[in-house]
N, CA, C and O atoms as CSV, one atom per row, in Angstrom:
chain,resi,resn,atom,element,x,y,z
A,1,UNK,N,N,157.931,26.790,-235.412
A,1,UNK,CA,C,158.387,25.866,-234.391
A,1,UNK,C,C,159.893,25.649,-234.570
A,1,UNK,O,O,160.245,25.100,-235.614
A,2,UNK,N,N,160.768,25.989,-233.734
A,2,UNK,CA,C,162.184,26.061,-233.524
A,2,UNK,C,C,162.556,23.669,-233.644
A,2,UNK,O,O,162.072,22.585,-233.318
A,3,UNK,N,N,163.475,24.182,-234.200
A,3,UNK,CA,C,163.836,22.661,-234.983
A,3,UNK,C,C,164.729,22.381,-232.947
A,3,UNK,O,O,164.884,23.231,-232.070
A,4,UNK,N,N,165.009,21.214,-232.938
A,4,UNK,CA,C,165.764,20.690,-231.682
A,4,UNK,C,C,167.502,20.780,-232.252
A,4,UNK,O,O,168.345,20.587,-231.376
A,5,UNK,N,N,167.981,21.054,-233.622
A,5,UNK,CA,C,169.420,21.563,-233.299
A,5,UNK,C,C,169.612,22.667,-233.249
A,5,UNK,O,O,168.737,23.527,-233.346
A,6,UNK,N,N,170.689,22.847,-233.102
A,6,UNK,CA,C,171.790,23.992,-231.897
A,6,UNK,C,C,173.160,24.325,-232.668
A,6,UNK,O,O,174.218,23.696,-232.643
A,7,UNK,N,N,172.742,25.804,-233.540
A,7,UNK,CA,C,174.032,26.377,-234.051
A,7,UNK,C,C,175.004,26.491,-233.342
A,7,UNK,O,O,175.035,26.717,-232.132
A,8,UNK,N,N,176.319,26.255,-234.467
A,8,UNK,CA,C,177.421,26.765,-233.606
A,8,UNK,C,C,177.555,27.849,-233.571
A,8,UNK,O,O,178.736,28.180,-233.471
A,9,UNK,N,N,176.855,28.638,-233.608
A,9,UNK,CA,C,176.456,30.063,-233.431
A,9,UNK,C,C,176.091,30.153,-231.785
A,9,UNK,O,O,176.734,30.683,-230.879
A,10,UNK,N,N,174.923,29.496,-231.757
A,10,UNK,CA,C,174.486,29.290,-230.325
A,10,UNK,C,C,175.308,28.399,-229.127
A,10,UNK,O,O,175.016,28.421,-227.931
A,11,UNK,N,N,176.069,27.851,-229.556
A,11,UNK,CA,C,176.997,26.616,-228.701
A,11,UNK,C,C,178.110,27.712,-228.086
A,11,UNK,O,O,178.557,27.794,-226.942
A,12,UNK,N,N,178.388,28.521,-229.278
A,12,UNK,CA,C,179.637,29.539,-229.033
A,12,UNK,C,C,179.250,30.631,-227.762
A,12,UNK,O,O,179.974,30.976,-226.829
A,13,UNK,N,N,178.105,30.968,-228.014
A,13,UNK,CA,C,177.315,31.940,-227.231
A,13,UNK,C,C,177.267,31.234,-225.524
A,13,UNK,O,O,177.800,31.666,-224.502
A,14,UNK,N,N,176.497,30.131,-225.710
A,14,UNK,CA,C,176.568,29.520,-224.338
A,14,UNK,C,C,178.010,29.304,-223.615
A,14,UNK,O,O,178.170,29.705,-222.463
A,15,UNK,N,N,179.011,28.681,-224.303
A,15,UNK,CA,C,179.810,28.893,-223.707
A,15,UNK,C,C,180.582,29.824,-223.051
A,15,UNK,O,O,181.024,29.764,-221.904
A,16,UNK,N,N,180.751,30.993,-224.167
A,16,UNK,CA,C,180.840,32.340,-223.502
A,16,UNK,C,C,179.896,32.608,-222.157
A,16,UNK,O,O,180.633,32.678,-221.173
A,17,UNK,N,N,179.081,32.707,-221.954
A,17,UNK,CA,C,178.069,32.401,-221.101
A,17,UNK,C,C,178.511,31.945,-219.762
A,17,UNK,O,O,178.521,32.551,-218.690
A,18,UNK,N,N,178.813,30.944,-220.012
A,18,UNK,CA,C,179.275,29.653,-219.137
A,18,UNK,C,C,180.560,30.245,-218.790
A,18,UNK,O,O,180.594,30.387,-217.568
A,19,UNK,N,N,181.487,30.596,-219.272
A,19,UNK,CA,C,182.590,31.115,-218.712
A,19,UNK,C,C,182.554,32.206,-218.401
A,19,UNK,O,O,183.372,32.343,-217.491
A,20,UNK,N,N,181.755,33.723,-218.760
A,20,UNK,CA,C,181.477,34.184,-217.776
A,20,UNK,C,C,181.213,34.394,-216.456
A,20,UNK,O,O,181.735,35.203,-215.688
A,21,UNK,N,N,180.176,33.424,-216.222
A,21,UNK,CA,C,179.861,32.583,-215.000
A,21,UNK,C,C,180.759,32.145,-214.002
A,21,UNK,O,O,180.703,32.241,-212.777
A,22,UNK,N,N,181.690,31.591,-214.840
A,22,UNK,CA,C,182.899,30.548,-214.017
A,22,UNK,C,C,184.032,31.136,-213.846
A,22,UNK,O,O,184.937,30.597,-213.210
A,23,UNK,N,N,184.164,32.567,-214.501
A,23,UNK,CA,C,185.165,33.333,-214.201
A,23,UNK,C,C,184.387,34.392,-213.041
A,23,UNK,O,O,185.163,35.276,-212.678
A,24,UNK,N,N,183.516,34.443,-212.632
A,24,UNK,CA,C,182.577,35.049,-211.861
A,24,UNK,C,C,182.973,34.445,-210.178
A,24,UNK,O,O,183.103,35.127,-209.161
A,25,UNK,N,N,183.061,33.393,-210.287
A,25,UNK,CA,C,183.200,32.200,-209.346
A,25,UNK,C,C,183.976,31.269,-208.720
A,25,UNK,O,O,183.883,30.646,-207.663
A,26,UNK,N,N,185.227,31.347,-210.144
A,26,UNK,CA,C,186.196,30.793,-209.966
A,26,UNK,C,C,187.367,30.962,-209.214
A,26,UNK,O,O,188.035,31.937,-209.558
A,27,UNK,N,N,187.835,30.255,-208.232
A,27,UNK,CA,C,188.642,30.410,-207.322
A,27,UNK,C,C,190.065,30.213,-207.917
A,27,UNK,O,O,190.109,29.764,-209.063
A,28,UNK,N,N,191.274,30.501,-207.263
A,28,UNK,CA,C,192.640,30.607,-207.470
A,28,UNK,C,C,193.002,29.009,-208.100
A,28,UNK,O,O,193.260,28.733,-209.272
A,29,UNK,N,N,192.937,28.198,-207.076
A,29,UNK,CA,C,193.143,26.785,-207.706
A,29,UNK,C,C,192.318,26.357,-208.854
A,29,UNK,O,O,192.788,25.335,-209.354
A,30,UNK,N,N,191.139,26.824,-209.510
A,30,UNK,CA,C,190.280,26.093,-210.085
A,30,UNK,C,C,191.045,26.214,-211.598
A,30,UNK,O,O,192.059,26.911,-211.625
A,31,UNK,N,N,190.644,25.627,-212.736
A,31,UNK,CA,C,191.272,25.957,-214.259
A,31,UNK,C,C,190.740,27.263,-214.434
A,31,UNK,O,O,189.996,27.794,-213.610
A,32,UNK,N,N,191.051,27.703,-215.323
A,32,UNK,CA,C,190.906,29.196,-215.803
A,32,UNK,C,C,189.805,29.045,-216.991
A,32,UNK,O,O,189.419,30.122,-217.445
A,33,UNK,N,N,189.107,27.594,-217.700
A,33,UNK,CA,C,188.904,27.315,-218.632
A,33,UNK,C,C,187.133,26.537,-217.758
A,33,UNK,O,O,187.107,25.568,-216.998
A,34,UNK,N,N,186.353,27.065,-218.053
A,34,UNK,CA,C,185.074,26.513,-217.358
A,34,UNK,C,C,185.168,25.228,-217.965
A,34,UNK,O,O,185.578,25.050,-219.113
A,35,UNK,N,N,184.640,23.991,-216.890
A,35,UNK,CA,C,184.283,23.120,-216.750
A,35,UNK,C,C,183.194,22.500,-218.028
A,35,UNK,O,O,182.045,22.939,-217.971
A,36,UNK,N,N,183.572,21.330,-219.361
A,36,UNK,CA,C,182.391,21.548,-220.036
A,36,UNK,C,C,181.230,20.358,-219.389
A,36,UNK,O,O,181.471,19.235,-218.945
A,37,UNK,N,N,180.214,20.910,-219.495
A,37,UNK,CA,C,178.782,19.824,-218.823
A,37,UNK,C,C,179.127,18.753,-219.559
A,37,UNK,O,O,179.382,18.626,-220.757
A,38,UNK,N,N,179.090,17.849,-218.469
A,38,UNK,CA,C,178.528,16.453,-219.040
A,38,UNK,C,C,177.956,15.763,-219.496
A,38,UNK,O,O,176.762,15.814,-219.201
A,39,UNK,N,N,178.364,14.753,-220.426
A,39,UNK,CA,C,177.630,14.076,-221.562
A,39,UNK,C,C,177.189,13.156,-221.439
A,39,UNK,O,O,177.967,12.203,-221.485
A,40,UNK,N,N,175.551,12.820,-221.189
A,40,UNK,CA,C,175.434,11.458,-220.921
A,40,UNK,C,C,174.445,11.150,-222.041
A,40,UNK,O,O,173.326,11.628,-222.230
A,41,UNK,N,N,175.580,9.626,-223.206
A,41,UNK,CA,C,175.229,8.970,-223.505
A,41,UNK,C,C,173.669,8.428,-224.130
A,41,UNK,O,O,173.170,8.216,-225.235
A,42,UNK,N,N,173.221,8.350,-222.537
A,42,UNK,CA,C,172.007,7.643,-222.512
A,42,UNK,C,C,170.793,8.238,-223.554
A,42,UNK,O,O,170.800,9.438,-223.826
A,43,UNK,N,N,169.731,7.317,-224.132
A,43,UNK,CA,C,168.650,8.019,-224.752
A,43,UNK,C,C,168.209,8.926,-223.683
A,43,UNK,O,O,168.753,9.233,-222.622
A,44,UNK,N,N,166.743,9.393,-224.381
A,44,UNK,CA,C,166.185,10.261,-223.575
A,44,UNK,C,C,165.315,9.103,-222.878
A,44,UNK,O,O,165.011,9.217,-221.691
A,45,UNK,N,N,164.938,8.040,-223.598
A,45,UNK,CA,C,163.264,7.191,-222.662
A,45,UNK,C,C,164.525,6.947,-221.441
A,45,UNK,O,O,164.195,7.445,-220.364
A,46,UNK,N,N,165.894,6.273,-221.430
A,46,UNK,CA,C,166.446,6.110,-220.386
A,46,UNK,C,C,166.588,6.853,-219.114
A,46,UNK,O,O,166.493,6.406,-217.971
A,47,UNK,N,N,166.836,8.090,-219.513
A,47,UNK,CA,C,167.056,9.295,-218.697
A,47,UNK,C,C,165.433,9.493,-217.647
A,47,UNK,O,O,165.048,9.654,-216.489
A,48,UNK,N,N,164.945,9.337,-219.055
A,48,UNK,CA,C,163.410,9.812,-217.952
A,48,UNK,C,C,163.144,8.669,-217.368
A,48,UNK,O,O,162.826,8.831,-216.189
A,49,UNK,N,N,163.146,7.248,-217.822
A,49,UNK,CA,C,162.684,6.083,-216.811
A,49,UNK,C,C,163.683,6.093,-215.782
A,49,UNK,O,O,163.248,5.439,-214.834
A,50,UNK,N,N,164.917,6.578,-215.528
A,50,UNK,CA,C,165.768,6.664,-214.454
A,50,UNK,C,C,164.857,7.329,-213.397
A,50,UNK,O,O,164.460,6.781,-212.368
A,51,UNK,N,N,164.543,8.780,-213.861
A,51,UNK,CA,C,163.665,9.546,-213.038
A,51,UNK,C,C,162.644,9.307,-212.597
A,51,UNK,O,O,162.166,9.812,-211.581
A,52,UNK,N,N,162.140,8.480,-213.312
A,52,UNK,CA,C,160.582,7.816,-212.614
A,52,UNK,C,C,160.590,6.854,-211.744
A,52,UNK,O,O,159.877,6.761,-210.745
A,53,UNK,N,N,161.948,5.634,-212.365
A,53,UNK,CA,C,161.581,5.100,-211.163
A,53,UNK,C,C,162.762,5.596,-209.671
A,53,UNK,O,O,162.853,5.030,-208.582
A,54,UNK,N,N,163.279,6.431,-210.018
A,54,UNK,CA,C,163.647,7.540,-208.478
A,54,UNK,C,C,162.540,7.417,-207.801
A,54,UNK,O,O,162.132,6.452,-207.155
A,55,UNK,N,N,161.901,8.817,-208.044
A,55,UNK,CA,C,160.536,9.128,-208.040
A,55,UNK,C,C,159.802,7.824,-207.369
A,55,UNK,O,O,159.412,7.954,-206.209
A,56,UNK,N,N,159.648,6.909,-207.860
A,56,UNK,CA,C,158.739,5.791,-207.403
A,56,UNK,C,C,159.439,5.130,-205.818
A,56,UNK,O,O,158.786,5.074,-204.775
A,57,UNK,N,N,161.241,4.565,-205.999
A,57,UNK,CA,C,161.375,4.627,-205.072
A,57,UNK,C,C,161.465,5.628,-204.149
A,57,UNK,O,O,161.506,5.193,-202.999
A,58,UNK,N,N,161.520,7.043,-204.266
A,58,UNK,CA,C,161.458,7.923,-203.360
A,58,UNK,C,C,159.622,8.293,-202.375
A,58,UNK,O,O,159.374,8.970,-201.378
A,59,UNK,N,N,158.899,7.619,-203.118
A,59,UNK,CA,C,157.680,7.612,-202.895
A,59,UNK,C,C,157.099,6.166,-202.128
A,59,UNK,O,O,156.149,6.121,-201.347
A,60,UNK,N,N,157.542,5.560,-202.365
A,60,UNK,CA,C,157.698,4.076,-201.781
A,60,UNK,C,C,158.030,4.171,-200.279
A,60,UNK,O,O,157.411,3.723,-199.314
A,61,UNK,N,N,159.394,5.011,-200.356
A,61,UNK,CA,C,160.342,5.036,-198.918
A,61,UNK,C,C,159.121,5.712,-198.519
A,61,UNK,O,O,158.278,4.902,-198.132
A,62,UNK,N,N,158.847,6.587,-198.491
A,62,UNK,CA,C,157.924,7.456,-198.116
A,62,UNK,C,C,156.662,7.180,-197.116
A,62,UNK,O,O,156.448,7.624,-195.989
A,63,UNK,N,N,155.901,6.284,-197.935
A,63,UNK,CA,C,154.903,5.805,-197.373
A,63,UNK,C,C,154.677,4.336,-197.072
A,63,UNK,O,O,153.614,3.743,-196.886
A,64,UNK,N,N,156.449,3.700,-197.063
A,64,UNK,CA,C,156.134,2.162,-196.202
A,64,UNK,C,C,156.074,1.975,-194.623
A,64,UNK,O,O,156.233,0.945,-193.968
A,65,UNK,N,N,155.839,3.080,-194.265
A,65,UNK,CA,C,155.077,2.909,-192.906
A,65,UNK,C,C,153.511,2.985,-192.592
A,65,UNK,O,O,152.740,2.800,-191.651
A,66,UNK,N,N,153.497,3.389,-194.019
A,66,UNK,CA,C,151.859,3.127,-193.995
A,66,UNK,C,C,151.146,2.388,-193.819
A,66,UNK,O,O,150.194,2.394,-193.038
A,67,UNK,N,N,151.598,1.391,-194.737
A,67,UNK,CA,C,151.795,-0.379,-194.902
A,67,UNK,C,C,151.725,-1.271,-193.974
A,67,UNK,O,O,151.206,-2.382,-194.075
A,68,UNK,N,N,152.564,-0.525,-192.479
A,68,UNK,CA,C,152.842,-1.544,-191.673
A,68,UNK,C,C,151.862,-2.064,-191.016
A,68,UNK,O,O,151.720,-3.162,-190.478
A,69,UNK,N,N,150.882,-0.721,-191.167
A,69,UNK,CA,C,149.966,-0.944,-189.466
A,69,UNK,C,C,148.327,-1.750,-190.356
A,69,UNK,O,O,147.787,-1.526,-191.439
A,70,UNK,N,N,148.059,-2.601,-189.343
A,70,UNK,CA,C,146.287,-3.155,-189.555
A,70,UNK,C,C,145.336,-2.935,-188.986
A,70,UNK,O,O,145.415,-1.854,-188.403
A,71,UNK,N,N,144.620,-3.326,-188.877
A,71,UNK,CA,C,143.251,-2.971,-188.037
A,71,UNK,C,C,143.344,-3.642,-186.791
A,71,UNK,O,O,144.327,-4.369,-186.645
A,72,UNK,N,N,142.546,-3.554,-185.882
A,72,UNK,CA,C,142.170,-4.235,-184.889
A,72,UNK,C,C,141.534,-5.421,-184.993
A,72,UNK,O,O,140.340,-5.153,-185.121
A,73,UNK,N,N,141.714,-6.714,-185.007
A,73,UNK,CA,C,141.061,-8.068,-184.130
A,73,UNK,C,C,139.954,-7.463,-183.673
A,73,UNK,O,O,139.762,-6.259,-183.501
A,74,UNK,N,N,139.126,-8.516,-183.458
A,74,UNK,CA,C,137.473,-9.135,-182.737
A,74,UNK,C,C,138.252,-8.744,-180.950
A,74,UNK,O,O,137.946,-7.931,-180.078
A,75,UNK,N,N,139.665,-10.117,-181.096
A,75,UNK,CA,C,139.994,-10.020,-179.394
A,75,UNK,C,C,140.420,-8.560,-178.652
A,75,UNK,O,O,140.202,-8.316,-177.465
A,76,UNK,N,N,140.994,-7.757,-179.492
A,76,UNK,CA,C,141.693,-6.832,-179.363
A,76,UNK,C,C,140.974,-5.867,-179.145
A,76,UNK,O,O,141.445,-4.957,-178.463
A,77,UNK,N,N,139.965,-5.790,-179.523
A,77,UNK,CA,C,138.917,-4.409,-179.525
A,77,UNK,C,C,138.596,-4.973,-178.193
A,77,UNK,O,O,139.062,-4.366,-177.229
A,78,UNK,N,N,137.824,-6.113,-177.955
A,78,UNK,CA,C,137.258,-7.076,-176.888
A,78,UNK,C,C,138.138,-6.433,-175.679
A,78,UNK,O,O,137.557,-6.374,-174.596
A,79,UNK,N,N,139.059,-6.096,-175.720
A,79,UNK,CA,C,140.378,-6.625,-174.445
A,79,UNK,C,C,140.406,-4.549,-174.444
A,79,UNK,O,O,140.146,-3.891,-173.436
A,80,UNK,N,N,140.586,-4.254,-175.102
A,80,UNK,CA,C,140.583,-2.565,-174.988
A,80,UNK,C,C,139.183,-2.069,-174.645
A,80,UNK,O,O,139.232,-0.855,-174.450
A,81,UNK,N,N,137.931,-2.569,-174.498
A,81,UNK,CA,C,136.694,-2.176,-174.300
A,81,UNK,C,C,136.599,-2.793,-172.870
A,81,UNK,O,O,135.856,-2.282,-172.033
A,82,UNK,N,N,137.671,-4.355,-172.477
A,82,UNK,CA,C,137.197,-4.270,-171.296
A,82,UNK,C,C,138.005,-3.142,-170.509
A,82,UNK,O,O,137.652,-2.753,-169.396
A,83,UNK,N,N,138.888,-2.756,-171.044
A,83,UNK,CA,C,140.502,-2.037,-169.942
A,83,UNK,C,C,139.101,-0.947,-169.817
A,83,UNK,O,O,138.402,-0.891,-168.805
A,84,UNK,N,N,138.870,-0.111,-171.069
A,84,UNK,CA,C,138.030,1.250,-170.873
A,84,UNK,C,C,137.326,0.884,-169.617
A,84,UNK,O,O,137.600,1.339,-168.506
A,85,UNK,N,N,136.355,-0.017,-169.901
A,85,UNK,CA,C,135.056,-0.215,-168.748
A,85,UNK,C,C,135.791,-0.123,-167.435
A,85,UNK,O,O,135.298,0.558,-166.536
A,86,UNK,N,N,136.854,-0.714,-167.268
A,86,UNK,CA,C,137.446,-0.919,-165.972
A,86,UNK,C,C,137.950,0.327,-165.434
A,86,UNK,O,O,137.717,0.541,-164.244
A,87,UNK,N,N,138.864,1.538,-166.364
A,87,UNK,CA,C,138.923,2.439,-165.993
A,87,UNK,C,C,138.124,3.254,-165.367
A,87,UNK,O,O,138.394,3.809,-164.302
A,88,UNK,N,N,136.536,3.429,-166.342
A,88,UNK,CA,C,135.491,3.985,-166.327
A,88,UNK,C,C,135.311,3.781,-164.964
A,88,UNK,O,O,135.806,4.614,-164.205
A,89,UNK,N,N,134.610,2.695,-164.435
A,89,UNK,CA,C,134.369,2.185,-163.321
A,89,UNK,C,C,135.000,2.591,-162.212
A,89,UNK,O,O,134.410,3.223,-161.335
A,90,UNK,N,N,136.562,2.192,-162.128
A,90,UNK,CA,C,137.569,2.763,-161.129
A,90,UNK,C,C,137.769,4.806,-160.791
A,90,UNK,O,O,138.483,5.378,-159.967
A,91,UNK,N,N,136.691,5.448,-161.951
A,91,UNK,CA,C,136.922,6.483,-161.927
A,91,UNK,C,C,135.624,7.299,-161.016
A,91,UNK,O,O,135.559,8.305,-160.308
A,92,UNK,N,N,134.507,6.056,-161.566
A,92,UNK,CA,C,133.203,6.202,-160.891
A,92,UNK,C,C,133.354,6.433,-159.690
A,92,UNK,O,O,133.005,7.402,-159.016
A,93,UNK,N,N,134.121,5.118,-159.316
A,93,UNK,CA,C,133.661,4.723,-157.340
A,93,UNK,C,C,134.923,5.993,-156.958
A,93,UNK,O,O,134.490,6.697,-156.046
A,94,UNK,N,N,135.953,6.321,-157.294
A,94,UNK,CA,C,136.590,7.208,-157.010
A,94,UNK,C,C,135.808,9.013,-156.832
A,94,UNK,O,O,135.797,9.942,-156.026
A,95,UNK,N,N,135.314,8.691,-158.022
A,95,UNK,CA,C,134.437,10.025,-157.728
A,95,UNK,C,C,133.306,9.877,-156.301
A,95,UNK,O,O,133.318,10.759,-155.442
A,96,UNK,N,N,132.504,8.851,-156.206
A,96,UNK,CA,C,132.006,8.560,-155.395
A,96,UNK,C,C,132.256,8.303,-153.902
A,96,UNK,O,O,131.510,8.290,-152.922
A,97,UNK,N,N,133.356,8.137,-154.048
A,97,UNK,CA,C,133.978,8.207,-153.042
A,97,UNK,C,C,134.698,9.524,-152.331
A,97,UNK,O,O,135.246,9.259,-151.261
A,98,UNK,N,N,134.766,10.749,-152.720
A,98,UNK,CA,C,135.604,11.762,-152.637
A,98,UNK,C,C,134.126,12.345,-152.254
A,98,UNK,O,O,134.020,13.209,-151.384
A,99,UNK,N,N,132.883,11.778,-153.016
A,99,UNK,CA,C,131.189,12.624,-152.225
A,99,UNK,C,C,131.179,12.383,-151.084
A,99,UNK,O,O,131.084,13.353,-150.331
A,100,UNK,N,N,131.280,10.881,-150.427
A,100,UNK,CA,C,131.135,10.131,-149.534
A,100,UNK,C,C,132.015,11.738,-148.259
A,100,UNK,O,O,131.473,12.580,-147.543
A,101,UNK,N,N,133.326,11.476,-148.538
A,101,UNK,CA,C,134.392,12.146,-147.635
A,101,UNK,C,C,133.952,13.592,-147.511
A,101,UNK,O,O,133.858,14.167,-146.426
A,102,UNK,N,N,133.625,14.276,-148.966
A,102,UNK,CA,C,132.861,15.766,-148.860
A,102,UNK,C,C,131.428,15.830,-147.693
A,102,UNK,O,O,131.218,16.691,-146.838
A,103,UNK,N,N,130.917,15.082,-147.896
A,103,UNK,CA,C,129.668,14.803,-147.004
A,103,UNK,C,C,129.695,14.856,-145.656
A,103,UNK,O,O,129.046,15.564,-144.886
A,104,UNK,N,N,131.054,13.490,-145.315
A,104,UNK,CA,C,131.364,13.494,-143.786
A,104,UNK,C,C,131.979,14.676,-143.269
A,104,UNK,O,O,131.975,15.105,-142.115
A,105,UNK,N,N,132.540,15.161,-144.366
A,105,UNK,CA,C,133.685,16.227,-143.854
A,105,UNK,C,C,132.303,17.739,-143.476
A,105,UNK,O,O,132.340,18.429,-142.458
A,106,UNK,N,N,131.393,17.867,-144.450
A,106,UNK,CA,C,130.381,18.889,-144.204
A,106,UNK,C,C,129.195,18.490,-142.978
A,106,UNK,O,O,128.302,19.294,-142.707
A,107,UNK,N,N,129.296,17.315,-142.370
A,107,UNK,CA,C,128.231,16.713,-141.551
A,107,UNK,C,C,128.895,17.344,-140.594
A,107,UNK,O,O,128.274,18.298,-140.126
A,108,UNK,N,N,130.517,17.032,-139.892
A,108,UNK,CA,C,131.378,17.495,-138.791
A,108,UNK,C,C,131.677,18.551,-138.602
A,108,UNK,O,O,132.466,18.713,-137.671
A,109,UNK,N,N,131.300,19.553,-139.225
A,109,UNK,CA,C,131.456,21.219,-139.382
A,109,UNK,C,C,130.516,22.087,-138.780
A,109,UNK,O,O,130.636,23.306,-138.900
């Protein structure tokens, strides 16, 4: 099992590496000397609870429209069952009515 430090054997290597890279890429204005990565400070539990709670708010945003909506009311169902019926109805006598006109119209022929 490989230990978690990092020869300067290996540090030397990456960088070479790294400036390969950046001399690969590097434009007229840029330094001639790759950029070294940044050092942050922070533990590791910090780093990862940063990420989690990202993560949490990015998951949050996500699904607070979920949240918004409720069910239907007693009145509300009540008041949408009468609109249906009424449609229903208005669609009936309409149909019934278009027999009525087919009828007269085939009686006069």
């Amino acid at each position: 099992m490989a230990s978690g430090f990092v020869s300067e054997v290996e540090l030397e290597e990456s960088r070479a590496k790294r400036q390969e890279e950046w001399d690969k890429v590097r434009k007229a204005e840029d330094p001639t000397e790759a950029p070294e990565e940044p050092y942050d400070p922070r533990s590791l539990f910090e780093r990862l609870e940063e990420q989690r709670q990202k993560k949490q708010m990015d998951w949050e945003e996500e699904h607070k429209f979920k949240n918004q909506f409720r069910g239907l009311d007693d009145d509300e169902v009540e008041f949408l069952d009468r609109i249906d019926d009424i449609r229903t109805e208005a669609e009936r006598q309409r149909i019934v009515e278009e027999r009525k006109e087919l009828e007269e119209y085939q009686r006069q022929q």
